[in-house]
Every structure is written in structure tokens, then in C-alpha cells.
C-alpha positions in Angstrom: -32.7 -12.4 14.8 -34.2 -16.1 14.6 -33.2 -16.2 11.0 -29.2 -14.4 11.2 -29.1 -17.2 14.3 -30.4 -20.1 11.7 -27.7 -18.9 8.6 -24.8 -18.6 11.3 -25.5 -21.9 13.4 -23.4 -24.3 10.9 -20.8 -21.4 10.6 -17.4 -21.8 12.0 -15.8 -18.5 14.3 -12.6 -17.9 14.7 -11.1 -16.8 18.4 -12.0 -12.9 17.4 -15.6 -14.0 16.6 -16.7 -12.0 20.0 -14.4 -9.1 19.3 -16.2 -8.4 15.5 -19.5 -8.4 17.1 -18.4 -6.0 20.1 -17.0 -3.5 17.3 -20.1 -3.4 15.4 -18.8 -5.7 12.3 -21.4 -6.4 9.8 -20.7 -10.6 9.7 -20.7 -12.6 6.4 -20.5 -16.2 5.5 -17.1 -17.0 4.0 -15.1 -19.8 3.6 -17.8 -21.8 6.2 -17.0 -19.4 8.5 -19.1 -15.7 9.8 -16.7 -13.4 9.3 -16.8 -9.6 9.3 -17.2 -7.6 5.5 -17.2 -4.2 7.3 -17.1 -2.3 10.6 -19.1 0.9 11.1 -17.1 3.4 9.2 -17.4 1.6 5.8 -15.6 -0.3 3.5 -14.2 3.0 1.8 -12.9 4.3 4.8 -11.2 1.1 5.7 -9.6 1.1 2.7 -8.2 4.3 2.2 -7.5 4.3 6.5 -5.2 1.0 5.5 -2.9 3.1 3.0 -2.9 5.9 5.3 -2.1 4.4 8.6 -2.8 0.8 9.5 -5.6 -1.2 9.6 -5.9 -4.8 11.4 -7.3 -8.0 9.8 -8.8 -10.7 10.9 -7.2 -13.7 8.7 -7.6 -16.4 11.1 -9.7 -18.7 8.9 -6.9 -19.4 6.7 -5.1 -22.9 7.8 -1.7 -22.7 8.6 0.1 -26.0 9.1 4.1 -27.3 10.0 5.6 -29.8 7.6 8.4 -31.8 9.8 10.9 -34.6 8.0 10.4 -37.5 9.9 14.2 -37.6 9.4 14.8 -34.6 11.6 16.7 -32.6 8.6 14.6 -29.8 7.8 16.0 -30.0 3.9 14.1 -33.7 3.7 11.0 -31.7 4.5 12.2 -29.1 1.5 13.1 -32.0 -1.2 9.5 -33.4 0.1 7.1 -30.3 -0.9 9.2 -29.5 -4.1 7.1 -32.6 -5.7 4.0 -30.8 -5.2 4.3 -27.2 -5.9 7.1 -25.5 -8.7 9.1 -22.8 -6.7 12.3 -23.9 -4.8 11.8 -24.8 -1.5 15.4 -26.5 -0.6 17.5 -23.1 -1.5 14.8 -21.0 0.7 17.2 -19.7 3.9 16.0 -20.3 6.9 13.8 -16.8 8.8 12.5 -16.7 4.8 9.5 -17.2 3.3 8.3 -17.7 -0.2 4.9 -17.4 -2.1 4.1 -21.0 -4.0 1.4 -22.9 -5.7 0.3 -26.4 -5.4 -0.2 -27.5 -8.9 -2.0 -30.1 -10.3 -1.0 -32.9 -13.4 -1.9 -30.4 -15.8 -0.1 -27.8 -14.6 -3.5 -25.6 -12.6 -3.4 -24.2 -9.2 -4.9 -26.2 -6.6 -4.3 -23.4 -4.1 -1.9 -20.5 -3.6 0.2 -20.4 -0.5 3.3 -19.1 1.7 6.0 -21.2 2.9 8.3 -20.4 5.6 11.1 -21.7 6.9 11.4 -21.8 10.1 14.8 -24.0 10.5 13.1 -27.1 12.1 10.4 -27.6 10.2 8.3 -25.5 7.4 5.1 -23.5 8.1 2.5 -23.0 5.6 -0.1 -20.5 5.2 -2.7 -21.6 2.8 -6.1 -20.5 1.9 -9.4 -20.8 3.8 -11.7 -22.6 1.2 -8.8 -25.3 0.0 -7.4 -26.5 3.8 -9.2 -29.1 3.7 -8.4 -30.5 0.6 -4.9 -29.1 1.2 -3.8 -31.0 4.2 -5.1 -34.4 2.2 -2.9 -33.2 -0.5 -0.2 -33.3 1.7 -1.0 -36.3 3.5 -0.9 -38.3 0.4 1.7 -37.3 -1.4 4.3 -36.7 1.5 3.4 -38.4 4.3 6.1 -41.0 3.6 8.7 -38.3 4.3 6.6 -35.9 6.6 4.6 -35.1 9.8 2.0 -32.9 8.8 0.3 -30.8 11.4 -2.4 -28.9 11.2 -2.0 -26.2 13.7 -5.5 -25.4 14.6 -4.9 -24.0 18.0 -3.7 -20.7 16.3 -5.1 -17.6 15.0 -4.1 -15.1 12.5 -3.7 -11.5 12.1 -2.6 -9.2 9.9 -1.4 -5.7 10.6 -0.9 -3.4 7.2 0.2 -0.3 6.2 2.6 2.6 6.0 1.8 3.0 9.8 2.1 -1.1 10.8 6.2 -1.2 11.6 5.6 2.2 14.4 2.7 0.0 15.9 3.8 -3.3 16.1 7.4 -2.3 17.3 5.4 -0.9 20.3 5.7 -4.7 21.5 8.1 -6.0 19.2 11.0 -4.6 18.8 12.7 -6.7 16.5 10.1 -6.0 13.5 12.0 -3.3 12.7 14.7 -4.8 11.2 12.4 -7.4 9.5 12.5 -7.1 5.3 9.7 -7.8 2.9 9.6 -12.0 3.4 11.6 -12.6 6.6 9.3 -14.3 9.4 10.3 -16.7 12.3 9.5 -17.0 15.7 9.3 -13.6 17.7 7.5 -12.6 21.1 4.7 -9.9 20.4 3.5 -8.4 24.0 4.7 -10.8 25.5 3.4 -13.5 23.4 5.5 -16.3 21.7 4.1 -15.8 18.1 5.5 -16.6 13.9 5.7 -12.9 12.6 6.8 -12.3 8.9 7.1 -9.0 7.1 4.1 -9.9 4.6 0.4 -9.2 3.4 -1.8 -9.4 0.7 -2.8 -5.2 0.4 0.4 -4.0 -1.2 1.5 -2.3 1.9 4.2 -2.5 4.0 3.0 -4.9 7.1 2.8 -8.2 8.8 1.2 -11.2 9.4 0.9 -12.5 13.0 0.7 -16.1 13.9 -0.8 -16.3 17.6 -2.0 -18.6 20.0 -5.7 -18.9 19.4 -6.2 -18.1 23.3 -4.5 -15.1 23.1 -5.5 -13.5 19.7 -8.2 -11.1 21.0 -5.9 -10.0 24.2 -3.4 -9.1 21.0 -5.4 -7.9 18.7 -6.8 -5.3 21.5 -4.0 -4.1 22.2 -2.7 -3.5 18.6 -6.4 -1.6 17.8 -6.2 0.4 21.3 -3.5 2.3 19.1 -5.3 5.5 17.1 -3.3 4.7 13.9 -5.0 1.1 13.8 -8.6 0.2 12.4 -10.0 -3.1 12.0 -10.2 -4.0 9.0 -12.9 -6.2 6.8 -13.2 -8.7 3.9 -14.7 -5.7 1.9 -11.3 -3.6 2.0 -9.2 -6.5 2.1 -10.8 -7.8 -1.2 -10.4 -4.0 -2.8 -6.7 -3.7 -1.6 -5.9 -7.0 -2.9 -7.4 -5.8 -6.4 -5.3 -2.2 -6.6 -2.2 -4.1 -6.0 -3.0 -6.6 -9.3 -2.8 -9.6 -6.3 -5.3 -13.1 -7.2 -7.4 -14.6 -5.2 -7.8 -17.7 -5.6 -11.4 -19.5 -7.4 -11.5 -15.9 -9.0 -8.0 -14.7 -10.8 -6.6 -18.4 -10.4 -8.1 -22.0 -10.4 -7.2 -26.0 -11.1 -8.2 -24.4 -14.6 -5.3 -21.8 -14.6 -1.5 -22.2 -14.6 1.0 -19.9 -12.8 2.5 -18.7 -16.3 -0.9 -17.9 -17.5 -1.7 -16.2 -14.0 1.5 -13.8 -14.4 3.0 -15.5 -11.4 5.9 -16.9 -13.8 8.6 -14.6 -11.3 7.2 -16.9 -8.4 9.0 -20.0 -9.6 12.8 -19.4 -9.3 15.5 -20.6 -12.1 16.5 -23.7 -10.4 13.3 -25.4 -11.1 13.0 -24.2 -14.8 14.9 -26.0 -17.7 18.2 -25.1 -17.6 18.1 -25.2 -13.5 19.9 -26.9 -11.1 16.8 -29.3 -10.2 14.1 -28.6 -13.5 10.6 -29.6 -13.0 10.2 -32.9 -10.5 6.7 -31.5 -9.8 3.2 -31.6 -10.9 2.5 -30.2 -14.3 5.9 -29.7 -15.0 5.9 -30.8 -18.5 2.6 -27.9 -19.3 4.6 -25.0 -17.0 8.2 -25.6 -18.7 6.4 -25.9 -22.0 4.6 -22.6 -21.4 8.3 -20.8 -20.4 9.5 -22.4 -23.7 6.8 -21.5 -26.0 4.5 -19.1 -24.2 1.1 -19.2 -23.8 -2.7 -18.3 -25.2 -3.4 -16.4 -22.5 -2.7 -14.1 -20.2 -3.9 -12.4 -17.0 -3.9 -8.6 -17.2 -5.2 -5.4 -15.4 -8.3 -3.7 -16.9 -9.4 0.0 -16.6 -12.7 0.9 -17.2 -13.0 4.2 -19.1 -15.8 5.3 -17.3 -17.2 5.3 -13.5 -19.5 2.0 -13.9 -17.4 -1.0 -12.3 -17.2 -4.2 -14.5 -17.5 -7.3 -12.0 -16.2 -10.8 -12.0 -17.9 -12.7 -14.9 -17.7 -9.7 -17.5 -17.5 -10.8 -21.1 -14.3 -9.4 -22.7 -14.7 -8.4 -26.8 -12.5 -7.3 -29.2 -14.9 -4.4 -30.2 -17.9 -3.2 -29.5 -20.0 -5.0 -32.0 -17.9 -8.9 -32.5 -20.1 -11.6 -31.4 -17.1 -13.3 -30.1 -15.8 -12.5 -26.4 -12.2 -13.1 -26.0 -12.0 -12.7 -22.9 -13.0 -13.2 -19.3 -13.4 -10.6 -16.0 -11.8 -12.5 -13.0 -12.6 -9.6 -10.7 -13.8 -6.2 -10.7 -14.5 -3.4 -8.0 -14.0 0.5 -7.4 -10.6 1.7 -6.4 -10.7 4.0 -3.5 -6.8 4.8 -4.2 -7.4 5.8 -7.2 -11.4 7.1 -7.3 -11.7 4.9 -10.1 -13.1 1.1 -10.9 -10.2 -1.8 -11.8 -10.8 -5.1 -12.8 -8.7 -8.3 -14.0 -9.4 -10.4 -16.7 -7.8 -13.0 -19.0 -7.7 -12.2 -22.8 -5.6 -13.9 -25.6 -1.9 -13.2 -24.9 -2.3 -11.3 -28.5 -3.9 -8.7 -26.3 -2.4 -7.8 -23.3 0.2 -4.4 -24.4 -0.9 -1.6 -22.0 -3.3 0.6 -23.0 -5.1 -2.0 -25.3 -8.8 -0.8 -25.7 -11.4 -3.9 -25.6 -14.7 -4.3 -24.4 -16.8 -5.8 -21.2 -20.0 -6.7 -21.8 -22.1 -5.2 -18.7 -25.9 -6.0 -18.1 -26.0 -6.0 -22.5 -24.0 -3.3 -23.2 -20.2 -3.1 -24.1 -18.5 -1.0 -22.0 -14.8 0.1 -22.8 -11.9 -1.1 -20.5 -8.0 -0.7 -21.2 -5.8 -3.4 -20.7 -3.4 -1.4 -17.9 -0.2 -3.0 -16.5 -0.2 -4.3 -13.0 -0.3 -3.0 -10.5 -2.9 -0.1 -10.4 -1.7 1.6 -6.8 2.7 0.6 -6.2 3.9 -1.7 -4.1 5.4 -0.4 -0.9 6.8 -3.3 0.5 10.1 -2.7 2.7 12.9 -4.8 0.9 
């Protein structure tokens, strides 16, 4: 007990800390904070409960943060971010939200994130680890233009599955005629939260900005439902994987561009070269070169022929005796969906037609993997 107190002393928690613990949630660093893997009935069973039904995740750790034009026009505050990342911010209606990339002078991800907007301002979800750095990113190139707040006073949640609309329209109403993307400002049990119709499982679900001091009443009353489980990192990371979705420092890095990643349908025409506004952010000359020309590489889905999972660091060869690997595992796990392991990788965009044998070098031996288009469960997103 003396030593789990020791490891979890420096730790941050986030407002459900007390909740995790009450459900029996095995509790991991991640991200500087002690956050739950897994509750009692297993990572499997929370993964296959989330495609069935609904399961409810803890994402609070994740920073979210409002972007206001000092100007008071919202499209100043639009014009302003679309210097840092490649998608198009200023044609992004307002109750929509968009998946983007902060990119760096040689066209690699700094971080992934959502962008909403909100009418008034823009709200931004971006990851855990890269907050930090993220707000300074912000605050250095746009603070000329912006207010930038970091809105720590809030949790998150996510609610996903087949099952989350018929739960969360219990004390929402208006979800229901939410699509995949849409997200504003809606009152959840009373509670004035953000809500958008989006996730990172492949399901249909939600995300649920809330006050921080009202996050565990919510998220009671969501899992006092007997369609809902909570949900941990565990299943969230093998959900994520089935649905061919990165996560960042694995599938994408500073090191890695979003044409390389397979995220080129993330950045809309108007920013390419024969858009209305092309380029006019970082890296642009390396990510409009790569449209023009393609790349070396690519990110694909892999599919080990046999039962042993290949893991994140895997070798990728050619054949089972070249000396040479080609390639790189970014990630790797059992499917529960599909009883099977999946992995992603990188390998020479030579390589990437579906069905492509190659091998992963696993504790010395080269196991076969075939290169399988993404994603390995379908989308069931509600457009």
C-alpha cells in the first residue's frame, strides 16, 4: 500500500478519481495522471460491452481549451489557427467540429486534435501528454490575435456505442437529432455542458464537456443505466486500434506527416494547391509536395496470420529471410470484434495493396502479417 501511495503521490486525478476507485478500477499512470486501465469485468468484456451497448469513459485528462479573437469576430480566431495546423478552420459552420493536426516546419504532427466551433469562440480538444506544450504553441504563435484559455475547471466524458443516443437522450433530448461532428452547448441533466456527436471507438457516441464539479454526479447517473459500463484505457486503446484510429507518440509523431499517416482526407481542398486559401501553415511546402508527388511511406493495417499478436516496435521484412526491415509496427493488440490480433505499421508506400504478405519480426522469429485495409471492424458513426 506504502509503495502504490509513493508511485501515485506526483500523479494528477481527475474529478472521477474517487468514482474509479469506488468501482474497483485497476489505476495506471498515464499521461502524469492515475487513471483506470480496467474495471472488474476485464478489458475484453469492456470492449465487446462498448459495441454492444454503451460503455462510459473517463477522458478528462485531455486539455480542452477556448480560442477567442481579441477582435470579437469569431472568423479572426479561424484565420488565426489556420497558421498552425492544415485543415480549414474559417469555412467550419458554426455547432461543427473538425479533426486537425498541429504541424510542425517540416510538415510532422505535433499533436492531433478536435476543433469546434462554437460561434463565439473555438473549443479545442487536444491530447493529454502534448497540453502543455500545446497551449505554448498557441500562446506564441497566436496570442497577437487570441485569448487563449485553458479551461481546467472541466472534465470530460465520453459515452459510446450503438446503445449511447437511447442513454444520453434520457437527459438530453436534443442528442438525438445530433450527426456525426455537430457539438455546441446543450444542458445534460440539468447541467449546462459542450456535447458533440464524436469519439475515438468507431461507434456511434458522444463526448461530454462538464463542469469538473459536476462530472461524477453526471457520470453516475449515465452508469446507473444497465446498458452503460465504465470503460478503461485498456478497451479504449483496443477500440481505437479495430477502427484503424492513431494515437498519437505511437501511429503519429513530429516525425510523421498527415499524408504519410493516411489522414490526407482530414485536410479539406481549400487549403491544398489549387484551393481557395493553399497552404499558409506549417510544413506546407513538405504536405503539398507529398499531395503532388506522393510519398515513401505509408501507414497501413496489418493482420497477423496466426493468433500471436505483433506489438508496437515490430520489425517489418519483406520476407522471411531479408536482413532488411522495411517497415515499422506502430501498434499491435488482440481484436475482441473480430477474435483475432491487428496491428499498424508503416512500410514503403510500394507495399501497402491489401492482402500484401510481409513479415514482423517477434522475439527473433518472422511472423507473417497481411497488409489489410483500414478499418478492421466499420465505422458506425450516425451521419
Amino acid at each position: 500500500m506504502l509503495a502504490r501511495d509513493s508511485e501515485t503521490s506526483s500523479l494528477k486525478r481527475t474529478p472521477l478519481h474517487a468514482l474509479h476507485l469506488a468501482r474497483g478500477a485497476k489505476m495506471v499512470p498515464f499521461a502524469g495522471y492515475d487513471m483506470p486501465v480496467h474495471y472488474a469485468s476485464g478489458v475484453m468484456k469492456e470492449h465487446l460491452h462498448t459495441r454492444a451497448a454503451a460503455g462510459l469513459f473517463d477522458v478528462s485528462h485531455m486539455g480542452q481549451i477556448a480560442l477567442h479573437a481579441k477582435s470579437g469576430r469569431n472568423e479572426d480566431a479561424a484565420a488565426a489557427l489556420e497558421r498552425l495546423v492544415p485543415q480549414d478552420i474559417r469555412g467550419l459552420a458554426p455547432g461543427r467540429q473538425r479533426y486537425a493536426q498541429f504541424t510542425n516546419d517540416a510538415g510532422g504532427i505535433l499533436d492531433d486534435l478536435m476543433v469546434a466551433n462554437f460561434g463565439r469562440h473555438l473549443f479545442l480538444v487536444v491530447n493529454a501528454a502534448c497540453k502543455a506544450a500545446d497551449e505554448a504553441h498557441l500562446r506564441a504563435h497566436l496570442s497577437d490575435v487570441c485569448v487563449i484559455e485553458q479551461l481546467t475547471d472541466r472534465a470530460l466524458l465520453a459515452l459510446q456505442g450503438p446503445k449511447a443516443e437511447l442513454v444520453l437522450a434520457k437527459f438530453c433530448a436534443d442528442v438525438a437529432a445530433l450527426r456525426f461532428m455537430d457539438a455546441g452547448p446543450h444542458r445534460v441533466d440539468g447541467i449546462d455542458c459542450f456535447v458533440s456527436r464524436s469519439g475515438y471507438t468507431g461507434e456511434d457516441g458522444f463526448e461530454i464537456s462538464v463542469p469538473a464539479d459536476k462530472a461524477e454526479a453526471l457520470a453516475t447517473a449515465l452508469l446507473d443505466d444497465s446498458d452503460v459500463l465504465p470503460i478503461g484505457l485498456g478497451a479504449r486503446d483496443s477500440l481505437r486500434l479495430e477502427a484503424g484510429l492513431c494515437l498519437y507518440g505511437h501511429d503519429i509523431d513530429a516525425t510523421t506527416t498527415p499524408v504519410e499517416a493516411g489522414l490526407a482526407w482530414s485536410i479539406q481542398r481549400s487549403r491544398r494547391e489549387a484551393g481557395k486559401r493553399p497552404g499558409g501553415f506549417r510544413g506546407a511546402d513538405v504536405i503539398l509536395n507529398q499531395f503532388a508527388r506522393g510519398v515513401a511511406r505509408c501507414r497501413v493495417g496489418l493482420k497477423p496470420e496466426g493468433r500471436a499478436p505483433v506489438r508496437e516496435g515490430a520489425r517489418l521484412f519483406a520476407d522471411d529471410t531479408s536482413p532488411d526491415a522495411i517497415g515499422v509496427v506502430t501498434s499491435g493488440s488482440f481484436g475482441p470484434s473480430i477474435n483475432a490480433p491487428v496491428a499498424m505499421g508503416y512500410v514503403p508506400a510500394a507495399h501497402p495493396a491489401d492482402g500484401t504478405r510481409l513479415f514482423a519480426e517477434v522475439r527473433g522469429q518472422r511472423l507473417a502479417v497481411r497488409v489489410k485495409d483500414l478499418p478492421f471492424v466499420p465505422h458506425n458513426y450516425k451521419r
